[in-house]
C-alpha positions in Angstrom: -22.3 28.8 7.6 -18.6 27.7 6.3 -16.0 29.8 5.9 -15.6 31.0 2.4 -12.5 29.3 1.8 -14.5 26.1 2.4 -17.2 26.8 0.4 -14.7 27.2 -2.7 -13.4 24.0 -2.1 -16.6 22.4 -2.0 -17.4 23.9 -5.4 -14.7 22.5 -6.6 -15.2 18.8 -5.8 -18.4 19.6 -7.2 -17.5 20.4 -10.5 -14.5 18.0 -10.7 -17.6 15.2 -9.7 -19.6 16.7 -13.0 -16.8 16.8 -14.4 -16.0 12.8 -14.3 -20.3 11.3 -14.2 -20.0 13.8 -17.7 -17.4 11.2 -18.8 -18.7 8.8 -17.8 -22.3 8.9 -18.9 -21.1 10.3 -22.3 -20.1 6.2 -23.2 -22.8 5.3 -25.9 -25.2 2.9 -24.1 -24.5 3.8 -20.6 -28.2 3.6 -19.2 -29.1 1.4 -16.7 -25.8 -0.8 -16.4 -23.8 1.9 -15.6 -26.4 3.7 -12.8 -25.0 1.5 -10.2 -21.7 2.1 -11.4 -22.2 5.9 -11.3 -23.7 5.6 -7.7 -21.3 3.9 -6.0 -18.8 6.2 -6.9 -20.2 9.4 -5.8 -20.9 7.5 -2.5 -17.5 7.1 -2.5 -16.3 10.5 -4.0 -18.7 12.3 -0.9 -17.6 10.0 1.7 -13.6 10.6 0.3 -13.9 14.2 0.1 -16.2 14.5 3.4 -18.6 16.7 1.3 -21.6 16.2 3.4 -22.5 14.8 6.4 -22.5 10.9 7.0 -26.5 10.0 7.2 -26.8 11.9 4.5 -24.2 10.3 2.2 -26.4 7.5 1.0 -29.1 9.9 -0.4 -27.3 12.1 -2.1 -26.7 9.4 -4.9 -30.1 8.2 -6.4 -31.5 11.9 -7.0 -27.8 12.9 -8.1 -28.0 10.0 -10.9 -31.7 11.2 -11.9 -30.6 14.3 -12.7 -27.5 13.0 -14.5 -30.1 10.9 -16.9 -32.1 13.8 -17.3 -29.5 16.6 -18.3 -27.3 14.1 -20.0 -27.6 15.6 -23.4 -27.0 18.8 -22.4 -24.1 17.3 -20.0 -22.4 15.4 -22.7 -22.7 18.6 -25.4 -21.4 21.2 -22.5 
């Protein structure tokens, strides 16, 4: 189990990640062309910040996006 100082930094990327896909998804017509867009960087933003392990990185995305598209009004108005 980490260390409590880790798992505040963790929840921290996370939010900053929210934080940036709310930004980003709040763009008028951002479904679909922008899903790849949004999936490659959180690929990138969990491989930079090392949030999970490496075999996992890839399929953190997709399901990540999904929800995304789902809570996107809710996202955008928060």
């Amino acid at each position: 189990m980490p260390d409590a100082q880790k798992m505040n930094g963790f929840c921290e990327d996370v939010i900053d990640m929210v934080d940036h896909i709310r930004q980003e998804i709040a763009v008028v017509d951002f479904w679909p062309a922008g899903k790849h867009k949004i999936i490659n960087w959180i690929i990138n933003e969990v491989d930079d910040l090392d949030l999970i392990p490496f075999e996992k990185r890839g399929k953190v995305a997709d399901p990540f996006t999904d929800l995304a598209k789902a809570i996107q009004t809710w996202l955008v108005a928060s």
